[in-house]
Backbone as JSON, one array per atom type, in Angstrom:
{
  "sequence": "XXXXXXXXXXXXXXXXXXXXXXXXXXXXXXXXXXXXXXXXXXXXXXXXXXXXXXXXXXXXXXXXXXXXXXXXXXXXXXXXXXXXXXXXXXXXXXXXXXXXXXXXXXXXXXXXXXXXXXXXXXXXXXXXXXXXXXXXXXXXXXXXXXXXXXXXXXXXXXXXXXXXXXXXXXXXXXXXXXXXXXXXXXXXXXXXXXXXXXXXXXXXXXXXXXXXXXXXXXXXXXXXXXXXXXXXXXXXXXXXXXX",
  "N": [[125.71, 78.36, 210.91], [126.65, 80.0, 209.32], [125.54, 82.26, 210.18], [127.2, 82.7, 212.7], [129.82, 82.81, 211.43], [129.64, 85.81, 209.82], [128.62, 87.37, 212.32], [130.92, 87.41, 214.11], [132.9, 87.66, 212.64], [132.75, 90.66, 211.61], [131.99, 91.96, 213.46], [135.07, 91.72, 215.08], [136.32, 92.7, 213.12], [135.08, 95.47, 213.5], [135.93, 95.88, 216.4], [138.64, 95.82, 215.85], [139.42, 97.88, 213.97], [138.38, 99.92, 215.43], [139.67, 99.91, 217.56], [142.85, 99.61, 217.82], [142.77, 102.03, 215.79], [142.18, 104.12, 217.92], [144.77, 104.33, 219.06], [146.59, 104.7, 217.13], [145.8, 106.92, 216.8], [146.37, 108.22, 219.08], [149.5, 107.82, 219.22], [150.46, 108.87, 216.61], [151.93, 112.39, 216.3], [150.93, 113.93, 214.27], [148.21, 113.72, 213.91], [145.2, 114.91, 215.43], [144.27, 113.9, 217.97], [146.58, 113.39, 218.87], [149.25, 112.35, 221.65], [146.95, 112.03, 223.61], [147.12, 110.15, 225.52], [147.31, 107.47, 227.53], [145.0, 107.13, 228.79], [143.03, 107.76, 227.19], [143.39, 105.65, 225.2], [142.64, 103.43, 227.01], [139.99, 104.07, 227.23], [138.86, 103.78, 224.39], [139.4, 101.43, 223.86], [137.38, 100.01, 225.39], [134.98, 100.94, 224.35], [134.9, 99.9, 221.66], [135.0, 97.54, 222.66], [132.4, 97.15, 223.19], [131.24, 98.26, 220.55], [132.15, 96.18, 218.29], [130.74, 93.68, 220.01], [128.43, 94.57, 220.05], [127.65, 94.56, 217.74], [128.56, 91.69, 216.76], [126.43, 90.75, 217.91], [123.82, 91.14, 216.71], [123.54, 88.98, 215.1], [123.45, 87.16, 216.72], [125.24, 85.79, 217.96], [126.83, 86.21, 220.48], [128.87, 87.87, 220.71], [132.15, 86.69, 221.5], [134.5, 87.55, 219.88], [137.13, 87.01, 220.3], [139.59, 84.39, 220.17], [140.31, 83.47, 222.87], [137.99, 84.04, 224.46], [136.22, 81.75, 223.23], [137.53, 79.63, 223.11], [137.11, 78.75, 226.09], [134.14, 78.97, 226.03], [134.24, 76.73, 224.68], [135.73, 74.81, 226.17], [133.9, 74.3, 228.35], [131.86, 73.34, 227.27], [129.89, 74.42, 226.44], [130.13, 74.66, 223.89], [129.73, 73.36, 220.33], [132.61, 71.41, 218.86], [133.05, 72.07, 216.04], [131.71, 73.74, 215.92], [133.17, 75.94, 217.46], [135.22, 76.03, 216.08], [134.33, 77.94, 213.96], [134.2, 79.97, 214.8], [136.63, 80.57, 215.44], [137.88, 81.1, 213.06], [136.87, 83.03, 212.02], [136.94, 84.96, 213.62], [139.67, 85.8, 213.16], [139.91, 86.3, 210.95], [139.1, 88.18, 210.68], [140.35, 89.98, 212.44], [142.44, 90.41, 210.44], [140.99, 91.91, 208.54], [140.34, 93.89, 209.46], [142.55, 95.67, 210.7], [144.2, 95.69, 208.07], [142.42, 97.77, 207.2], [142.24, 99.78, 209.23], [144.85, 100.39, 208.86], [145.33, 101.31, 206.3], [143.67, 103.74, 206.55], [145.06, 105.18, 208.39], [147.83, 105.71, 206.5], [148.98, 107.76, 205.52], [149.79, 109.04, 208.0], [151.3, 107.38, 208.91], [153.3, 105.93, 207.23], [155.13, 108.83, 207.51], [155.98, 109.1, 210.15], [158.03, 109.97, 212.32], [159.41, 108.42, 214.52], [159.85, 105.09, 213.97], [159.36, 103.07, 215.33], [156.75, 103.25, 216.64], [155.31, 102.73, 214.96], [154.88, 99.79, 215.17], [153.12, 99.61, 217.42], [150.95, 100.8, 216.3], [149.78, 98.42, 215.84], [150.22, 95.63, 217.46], [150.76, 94.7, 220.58], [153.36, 95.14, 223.2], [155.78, 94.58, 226.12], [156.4, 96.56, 228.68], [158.99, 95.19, 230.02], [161.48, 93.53, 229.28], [160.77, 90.59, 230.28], [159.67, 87.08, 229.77], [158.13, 85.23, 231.56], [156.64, 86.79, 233.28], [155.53, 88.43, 231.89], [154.0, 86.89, 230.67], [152.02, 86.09, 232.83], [150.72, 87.98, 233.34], [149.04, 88.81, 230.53], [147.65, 86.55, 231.15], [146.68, 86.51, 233.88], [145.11, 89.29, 233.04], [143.66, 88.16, 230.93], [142.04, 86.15, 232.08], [140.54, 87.4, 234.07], [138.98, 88.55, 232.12], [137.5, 86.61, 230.63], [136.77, 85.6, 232.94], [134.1, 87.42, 233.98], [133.0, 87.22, 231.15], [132.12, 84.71, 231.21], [130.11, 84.51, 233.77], [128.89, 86.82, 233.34], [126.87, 85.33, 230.93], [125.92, 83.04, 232.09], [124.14, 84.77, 233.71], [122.34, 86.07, 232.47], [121.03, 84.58, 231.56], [118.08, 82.9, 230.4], [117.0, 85.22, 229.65], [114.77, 88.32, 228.18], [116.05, 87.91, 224.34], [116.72, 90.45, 223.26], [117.26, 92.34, 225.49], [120.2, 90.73, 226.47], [121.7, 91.75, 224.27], [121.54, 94.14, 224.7], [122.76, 94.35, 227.32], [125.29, 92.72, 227.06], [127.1, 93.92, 225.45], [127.21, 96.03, 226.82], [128.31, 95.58, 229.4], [130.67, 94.42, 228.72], [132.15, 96.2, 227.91], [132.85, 97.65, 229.56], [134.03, 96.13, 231.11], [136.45, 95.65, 229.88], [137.69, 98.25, 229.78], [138.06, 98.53, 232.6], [140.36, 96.61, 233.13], [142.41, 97.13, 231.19], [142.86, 99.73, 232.47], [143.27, 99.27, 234.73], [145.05, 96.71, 235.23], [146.93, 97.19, 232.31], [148.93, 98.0, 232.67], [151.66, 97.0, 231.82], [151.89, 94.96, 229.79], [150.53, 95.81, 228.01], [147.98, 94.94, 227.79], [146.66, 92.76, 225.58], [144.84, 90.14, 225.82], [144.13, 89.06, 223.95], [144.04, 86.49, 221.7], [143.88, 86.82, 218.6], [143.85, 89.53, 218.34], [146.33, 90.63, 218.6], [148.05, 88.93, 217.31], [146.97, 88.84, 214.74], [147.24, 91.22, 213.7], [149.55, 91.64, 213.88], [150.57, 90.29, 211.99], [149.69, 91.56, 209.79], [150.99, 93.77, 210.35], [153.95, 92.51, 209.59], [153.64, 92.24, 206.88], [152.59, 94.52, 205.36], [153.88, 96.94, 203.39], [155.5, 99.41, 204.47], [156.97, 102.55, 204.27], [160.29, 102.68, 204.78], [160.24, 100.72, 207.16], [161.43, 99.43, 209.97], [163.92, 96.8, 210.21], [163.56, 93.62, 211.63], [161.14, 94.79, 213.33], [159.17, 93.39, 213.96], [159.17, 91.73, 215.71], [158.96, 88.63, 217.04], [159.17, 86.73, 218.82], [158.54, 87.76, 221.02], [155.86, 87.43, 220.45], [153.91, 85.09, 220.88], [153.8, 85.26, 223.45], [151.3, 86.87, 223.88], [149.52, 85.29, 222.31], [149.31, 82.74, 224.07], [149.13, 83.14, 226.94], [146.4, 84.11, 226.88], [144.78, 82.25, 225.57], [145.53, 79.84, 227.24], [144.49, 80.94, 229.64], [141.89, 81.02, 229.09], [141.35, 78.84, 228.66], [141.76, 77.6, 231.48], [139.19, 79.23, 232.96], [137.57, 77.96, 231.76], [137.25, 75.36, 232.6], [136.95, 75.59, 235.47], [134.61, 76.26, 235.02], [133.11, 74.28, 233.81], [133.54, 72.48, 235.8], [131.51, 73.12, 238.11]],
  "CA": [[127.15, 78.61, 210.9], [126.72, 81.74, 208.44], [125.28, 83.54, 210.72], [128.06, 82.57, 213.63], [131.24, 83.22, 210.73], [129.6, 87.12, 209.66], [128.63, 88.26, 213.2], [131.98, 87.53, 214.57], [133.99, 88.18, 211.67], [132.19, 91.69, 211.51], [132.32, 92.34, 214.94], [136.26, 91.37, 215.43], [136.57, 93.95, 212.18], [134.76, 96.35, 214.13], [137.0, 95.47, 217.15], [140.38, 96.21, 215.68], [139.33, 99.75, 213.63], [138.18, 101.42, 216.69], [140.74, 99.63, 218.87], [143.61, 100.11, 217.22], [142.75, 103.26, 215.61], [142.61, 105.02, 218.76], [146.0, 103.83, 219.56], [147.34, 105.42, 216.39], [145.36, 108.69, 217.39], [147.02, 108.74, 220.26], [150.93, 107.52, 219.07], [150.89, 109.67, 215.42], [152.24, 113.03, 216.66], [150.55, 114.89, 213.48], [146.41, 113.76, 214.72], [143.9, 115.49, 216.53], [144.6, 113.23, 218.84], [148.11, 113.27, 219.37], [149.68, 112.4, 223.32], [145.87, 112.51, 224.13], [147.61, 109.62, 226.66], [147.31, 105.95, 227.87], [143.1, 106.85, 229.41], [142.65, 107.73, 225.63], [143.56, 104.47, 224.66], [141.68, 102.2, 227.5], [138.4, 104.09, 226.7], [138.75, 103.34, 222.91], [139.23, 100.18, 223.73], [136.42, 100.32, 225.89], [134.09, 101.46, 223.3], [135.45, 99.33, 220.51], [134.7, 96.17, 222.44], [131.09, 97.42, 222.93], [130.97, 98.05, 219.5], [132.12, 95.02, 218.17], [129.6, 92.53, 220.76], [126.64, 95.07, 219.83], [127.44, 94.33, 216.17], [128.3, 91.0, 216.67], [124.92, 89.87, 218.54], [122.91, 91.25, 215.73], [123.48, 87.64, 214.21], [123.41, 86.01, 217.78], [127.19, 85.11, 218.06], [127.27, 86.31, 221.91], [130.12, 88.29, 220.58], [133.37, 86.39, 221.27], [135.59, 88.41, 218.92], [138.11, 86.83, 220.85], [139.68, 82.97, 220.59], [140.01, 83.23, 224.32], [136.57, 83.62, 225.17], [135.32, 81.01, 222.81], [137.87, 78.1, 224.09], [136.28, 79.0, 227.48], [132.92, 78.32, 225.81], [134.22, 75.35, 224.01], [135.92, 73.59, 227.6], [132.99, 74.16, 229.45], [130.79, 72.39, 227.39], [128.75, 75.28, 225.48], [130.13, 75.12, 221.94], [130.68, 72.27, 219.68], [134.11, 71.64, 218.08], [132.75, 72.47, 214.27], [131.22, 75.65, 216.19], [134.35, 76.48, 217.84], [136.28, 76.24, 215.17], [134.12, 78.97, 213.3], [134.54, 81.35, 215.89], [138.08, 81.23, 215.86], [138.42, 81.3, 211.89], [135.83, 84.14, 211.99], [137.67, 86.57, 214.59], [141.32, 85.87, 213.01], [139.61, 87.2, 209.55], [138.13, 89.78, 211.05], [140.95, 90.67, 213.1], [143.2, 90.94, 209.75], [140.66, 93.03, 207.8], [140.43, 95.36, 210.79], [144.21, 95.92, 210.82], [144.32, 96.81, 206.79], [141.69, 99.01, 207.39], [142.89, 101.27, 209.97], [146.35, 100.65, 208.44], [144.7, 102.38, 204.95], [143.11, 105.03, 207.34], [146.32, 105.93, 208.72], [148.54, 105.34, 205.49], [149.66, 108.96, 205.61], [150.59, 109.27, 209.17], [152.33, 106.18, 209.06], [154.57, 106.76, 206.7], [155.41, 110.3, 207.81], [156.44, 109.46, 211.8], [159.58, 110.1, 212.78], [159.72, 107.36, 215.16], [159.11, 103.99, 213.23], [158.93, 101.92, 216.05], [155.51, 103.67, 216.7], [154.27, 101.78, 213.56], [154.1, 98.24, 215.59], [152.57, 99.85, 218.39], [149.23, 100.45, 216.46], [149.3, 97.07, 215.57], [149.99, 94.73, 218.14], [151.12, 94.9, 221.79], [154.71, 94.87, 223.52], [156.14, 94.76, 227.2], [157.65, 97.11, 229.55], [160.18, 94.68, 230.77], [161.85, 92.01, 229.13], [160.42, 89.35, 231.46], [158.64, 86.53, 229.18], [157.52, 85.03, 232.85], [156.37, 87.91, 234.06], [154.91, 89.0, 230.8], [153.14, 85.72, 230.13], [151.19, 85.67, 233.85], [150.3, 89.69, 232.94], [148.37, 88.31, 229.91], [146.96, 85.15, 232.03], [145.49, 87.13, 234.68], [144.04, 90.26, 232.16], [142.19, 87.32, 230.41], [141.09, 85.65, 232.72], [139.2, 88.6, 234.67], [137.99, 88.97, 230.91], [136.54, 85.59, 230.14], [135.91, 84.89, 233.63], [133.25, 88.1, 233.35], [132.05, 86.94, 229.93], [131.41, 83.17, 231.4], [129.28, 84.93, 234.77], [127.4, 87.33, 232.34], [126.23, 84.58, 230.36], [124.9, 82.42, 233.33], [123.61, 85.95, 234.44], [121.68, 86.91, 231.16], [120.49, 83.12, 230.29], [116.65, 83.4, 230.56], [116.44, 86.68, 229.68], [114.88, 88.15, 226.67], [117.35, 88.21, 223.8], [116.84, 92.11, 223.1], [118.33, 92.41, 226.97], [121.16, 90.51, 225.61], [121.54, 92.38, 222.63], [122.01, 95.31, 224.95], [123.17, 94.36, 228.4], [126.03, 92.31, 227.05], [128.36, 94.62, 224.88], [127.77, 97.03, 227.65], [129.0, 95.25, 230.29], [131.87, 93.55, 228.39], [133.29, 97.45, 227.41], [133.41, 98.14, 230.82], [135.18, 95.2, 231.63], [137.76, 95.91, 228.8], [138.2, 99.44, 230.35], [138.81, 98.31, 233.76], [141.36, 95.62, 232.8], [143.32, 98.24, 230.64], [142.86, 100.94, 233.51], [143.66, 98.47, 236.19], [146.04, 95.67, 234.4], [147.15, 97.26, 231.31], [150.01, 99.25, 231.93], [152.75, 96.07, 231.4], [151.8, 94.43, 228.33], [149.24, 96.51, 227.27], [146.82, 93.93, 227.84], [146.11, 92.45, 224.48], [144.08, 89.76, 226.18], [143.41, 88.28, 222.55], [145.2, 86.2, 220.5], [143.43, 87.53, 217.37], [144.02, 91.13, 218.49], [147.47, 90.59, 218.35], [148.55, 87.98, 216.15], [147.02, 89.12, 213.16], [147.91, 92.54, 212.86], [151.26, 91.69, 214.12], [151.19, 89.54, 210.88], [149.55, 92.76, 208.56], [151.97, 95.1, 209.73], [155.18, 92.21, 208.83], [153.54, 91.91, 205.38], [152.73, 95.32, 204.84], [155.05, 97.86, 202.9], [155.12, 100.6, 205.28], [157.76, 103.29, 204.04], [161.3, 102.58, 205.99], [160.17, 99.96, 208.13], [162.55, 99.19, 210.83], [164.37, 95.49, 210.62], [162.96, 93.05, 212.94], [160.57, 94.79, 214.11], [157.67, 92.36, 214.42], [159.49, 91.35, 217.35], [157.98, 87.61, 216.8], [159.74, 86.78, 220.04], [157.4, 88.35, 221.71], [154.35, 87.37, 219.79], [153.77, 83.92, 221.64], [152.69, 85.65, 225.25], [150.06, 87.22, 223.53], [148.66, 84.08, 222.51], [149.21, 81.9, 224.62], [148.51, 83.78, 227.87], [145.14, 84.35, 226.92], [144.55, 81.08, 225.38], [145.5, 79.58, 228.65], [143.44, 81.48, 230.76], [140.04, 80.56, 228.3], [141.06, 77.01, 228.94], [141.36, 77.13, 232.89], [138.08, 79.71, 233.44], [136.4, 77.05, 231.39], [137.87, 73.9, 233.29], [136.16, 75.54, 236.29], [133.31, 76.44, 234.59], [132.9, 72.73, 234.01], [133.59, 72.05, 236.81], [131.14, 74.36, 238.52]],
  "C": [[127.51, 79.91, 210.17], [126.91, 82.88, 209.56], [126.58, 83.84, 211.93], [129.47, 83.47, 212.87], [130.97, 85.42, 210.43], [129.38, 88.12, 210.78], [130.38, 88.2, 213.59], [133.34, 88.11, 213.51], [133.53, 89.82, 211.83], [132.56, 92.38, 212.38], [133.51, 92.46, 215.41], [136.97, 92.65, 214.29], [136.68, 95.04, 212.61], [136.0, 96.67, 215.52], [138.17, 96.45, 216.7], [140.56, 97.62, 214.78], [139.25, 100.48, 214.36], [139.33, 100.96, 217.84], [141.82, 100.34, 218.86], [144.08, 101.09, 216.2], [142.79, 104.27, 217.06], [144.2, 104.48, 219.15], [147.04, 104.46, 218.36], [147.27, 106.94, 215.85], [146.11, 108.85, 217.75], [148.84, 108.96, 219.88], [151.29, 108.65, 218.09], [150.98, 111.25, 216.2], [151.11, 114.46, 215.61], [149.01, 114.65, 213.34], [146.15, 114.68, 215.61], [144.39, 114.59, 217.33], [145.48, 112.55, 219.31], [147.95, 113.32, 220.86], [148.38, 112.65, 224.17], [146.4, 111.39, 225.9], [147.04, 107.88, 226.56], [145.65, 105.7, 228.02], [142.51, 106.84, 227.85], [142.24, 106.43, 225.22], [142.87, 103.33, 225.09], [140.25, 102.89, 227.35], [137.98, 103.85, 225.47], [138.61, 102.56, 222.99], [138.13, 99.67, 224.24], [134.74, 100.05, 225.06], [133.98, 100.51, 222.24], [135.08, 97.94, 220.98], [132.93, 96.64, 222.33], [130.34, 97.55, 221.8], [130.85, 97.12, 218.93], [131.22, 93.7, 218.97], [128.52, 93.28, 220.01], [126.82, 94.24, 218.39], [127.17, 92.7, 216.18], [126.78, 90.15, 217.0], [124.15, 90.12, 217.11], [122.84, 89.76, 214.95], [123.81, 86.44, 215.33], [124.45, 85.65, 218.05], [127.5, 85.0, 219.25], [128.54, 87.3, 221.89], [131.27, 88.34, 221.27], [134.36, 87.5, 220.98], [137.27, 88.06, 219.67], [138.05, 85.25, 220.6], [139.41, 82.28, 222.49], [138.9, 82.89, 225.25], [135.9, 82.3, 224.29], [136.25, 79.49, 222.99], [137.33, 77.6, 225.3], [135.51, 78.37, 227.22], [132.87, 76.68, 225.73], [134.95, 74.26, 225.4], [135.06, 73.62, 227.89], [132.32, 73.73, 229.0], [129.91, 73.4, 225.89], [128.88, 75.34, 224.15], [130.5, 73.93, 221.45], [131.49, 72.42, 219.03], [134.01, 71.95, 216.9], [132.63, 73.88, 214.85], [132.28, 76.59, 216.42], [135.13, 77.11, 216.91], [135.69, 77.55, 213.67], [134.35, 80.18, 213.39], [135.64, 81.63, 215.39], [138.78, 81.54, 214.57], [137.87, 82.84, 211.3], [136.7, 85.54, 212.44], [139.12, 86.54, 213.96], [141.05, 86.63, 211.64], [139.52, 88.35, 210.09], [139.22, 90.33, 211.56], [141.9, 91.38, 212.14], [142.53, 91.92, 208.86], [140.75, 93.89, 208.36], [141.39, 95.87, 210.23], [144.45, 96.11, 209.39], [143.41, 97.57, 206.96], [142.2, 100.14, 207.75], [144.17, 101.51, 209.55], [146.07, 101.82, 207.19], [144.57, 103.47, 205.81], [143.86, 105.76, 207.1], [147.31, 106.34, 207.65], [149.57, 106.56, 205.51], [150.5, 109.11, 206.76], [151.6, 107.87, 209.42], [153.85, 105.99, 208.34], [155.7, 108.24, 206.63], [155.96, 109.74, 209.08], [157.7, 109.52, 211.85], [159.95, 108.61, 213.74], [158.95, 106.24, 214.5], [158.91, 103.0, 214.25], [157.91, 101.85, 216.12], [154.76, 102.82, 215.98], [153.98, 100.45, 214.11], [153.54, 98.46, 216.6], [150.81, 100.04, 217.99], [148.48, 99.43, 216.02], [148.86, 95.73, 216.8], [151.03, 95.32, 219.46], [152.52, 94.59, 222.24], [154.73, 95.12, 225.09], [156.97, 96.2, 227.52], [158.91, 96.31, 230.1], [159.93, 93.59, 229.97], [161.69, 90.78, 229.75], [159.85, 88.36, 230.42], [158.05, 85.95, 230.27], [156.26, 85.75, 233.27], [155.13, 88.52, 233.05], [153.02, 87.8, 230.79], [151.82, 85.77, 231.61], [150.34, 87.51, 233.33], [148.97, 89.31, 232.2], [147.14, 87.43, 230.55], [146.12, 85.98, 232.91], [144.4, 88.27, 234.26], [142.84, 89.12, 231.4], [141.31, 86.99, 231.04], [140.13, 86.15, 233.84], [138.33, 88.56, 233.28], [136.93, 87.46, 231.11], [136.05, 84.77, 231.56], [134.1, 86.0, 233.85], [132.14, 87.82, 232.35], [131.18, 85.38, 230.73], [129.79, 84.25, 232.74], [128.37, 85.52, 234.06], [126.48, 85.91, 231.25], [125.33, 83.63, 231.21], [123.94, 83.25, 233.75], [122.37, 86.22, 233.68], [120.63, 85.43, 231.14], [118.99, 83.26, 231.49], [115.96, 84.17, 230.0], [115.8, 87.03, 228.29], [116.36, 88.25, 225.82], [117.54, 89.66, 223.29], [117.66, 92.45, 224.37], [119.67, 91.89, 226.59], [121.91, 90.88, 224.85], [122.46, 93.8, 223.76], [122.97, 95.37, 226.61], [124.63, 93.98, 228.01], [127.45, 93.33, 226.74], [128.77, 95.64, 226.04], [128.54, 96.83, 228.75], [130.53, 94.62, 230.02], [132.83, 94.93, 227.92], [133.36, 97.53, 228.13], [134.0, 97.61, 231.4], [136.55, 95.37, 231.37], [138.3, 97.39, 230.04], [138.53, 99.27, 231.29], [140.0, 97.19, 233.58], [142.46, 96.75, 232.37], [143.51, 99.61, 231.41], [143.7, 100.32, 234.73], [145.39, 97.53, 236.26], [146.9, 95.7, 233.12], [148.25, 98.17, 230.9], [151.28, 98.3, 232.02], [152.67, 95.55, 230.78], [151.19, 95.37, 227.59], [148.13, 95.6, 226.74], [145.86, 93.75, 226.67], [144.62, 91.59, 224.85], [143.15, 89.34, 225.23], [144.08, 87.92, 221.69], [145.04, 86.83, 219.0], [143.55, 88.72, 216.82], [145.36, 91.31, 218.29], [147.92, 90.49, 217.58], [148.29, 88.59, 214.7], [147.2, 90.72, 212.53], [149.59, 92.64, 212.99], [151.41, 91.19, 212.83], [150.75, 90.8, 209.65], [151.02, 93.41, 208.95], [153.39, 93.79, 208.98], [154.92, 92.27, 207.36], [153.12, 93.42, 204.16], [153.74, 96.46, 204.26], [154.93, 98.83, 203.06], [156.68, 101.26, 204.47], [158.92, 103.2, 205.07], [161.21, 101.96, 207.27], [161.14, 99.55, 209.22], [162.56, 97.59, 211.28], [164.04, 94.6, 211.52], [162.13, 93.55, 213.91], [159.45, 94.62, 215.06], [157.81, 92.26, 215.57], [158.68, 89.92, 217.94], [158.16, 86.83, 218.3], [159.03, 86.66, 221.18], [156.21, 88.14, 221.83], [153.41, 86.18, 220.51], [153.05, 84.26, 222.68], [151.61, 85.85, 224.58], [148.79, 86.07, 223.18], [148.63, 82.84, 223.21], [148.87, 82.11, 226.28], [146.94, 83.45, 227.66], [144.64, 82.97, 226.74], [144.64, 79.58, 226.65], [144.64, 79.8, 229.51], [141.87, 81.07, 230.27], [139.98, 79.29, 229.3], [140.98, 76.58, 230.65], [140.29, 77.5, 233.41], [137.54, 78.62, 232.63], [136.19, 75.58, 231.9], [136.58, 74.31, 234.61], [134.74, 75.77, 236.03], [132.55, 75.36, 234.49], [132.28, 72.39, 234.98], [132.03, 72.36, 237.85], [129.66, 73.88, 238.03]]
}
């Protein structure tokens, strides 16, 4: 169980520094990597999940770093409910150290932007359109390309050595990320993780950013994010069952 709580915690760390650091490349006007654009942002993310699985495997985890994918696991059979429940205490840590991290990083440019809305953008995700409907199926279908992917690679891989593993997995699961966020990711901005969301949505409310702007967690909002995805684990894993 050690080894399950430090890969994923680690890995979900990893996750949300390179995720959501490129995302505050791209937004902070006074970076190198100012208006680099939206492709900026789905190849970071890209990268960042690859990172995070490589890291995580190092301690066998399968790297999760997501609740979504590891409800999947846990309907279909593959994880027990003690296990489960490590995962998902694992990636919600991890997801909040991430998110002070890159928040420290940034600290300067954050407090400097002219536009403060910017500041919940390199935290957690928001809509183009007021739809919660509309929003919520957005989410539902970005996951569930994700964790239906992760379930197929794992049927795909099982046999194999675990060095193949080690290296086939992260790679194929960044390129998943990148096509989702290339393909699916320009109306939510396809969080496609409750962990990815949720808990930096909860750093930035608790952090004391310079002139924060009133309500603008936008908690409202915060729900699709997890529950979309969380949804979608639980039906790719119903059929997975099934299956």
């Amino acid at each position: 169980m050690l080894d399950i709580f430090l890969g994923e915690f680690l890995g979900t760390m990893f996750l949300i520094i390179l995720g959501n650091g490129v995302v505050a490349n791209v937004l902070f006007k006074n970076t190198f990597g100012s208006r680099s654009g939206f492709l900026a942002i789905t190849v970071g993310w890209g990268i960042a999940v690859f990172v995070g699985v490589l890291i995580a495997n190092n301690w066998g985890t399968g790297g999760h770093l997501n609740p979504a994918v590891t409800i999947m696991q846990w309907v279909k059979g593959d994880k027990q409910t003690a296990e489960a429940m490590v995962y998902f205490g694992s990636e919600l840590f991890g997801a909040a150290l991430g998110q002070i991290i890159i928040s420290l990083f940034y600290w300067n440019h954050i407090n400097e932007v002219e536009n403060k809305d910017l500041i919940i953008g390199m935290h957690s995700t928001s809509p183009t359109h007021n739809r919660p409907l509309s929003n919520l199926f957005s989410e539902f279908i970005g996951t569930a390309v994700l964790v239906a992917c992760a379930m197929t690679l794992g049927v795909t891989l099982k046999g194999n050595s675990e060095d193949l593993m080690k290296f086939i997995g992260p790679v194929t699961m960044g390129i998943v990320v990148l096509g989702i966020g290339i393909s699916l990711g320009g109306t939510t901005g396809y969080a496609i993780n409750p962990a990815r969301d949720l808990m930096p949505r909860i750093v930035y409310a608790l952090m004391p950013y310079k002139n924060k702007p009133a309500k603008s967690v936008d908690w409202k909002y915060s729900f699709i994010p997890v529950v979309g995805p969380l949804v979608a684990g639980i039906i790719v894993g119903a059929f997975g069952r099934i299956l």
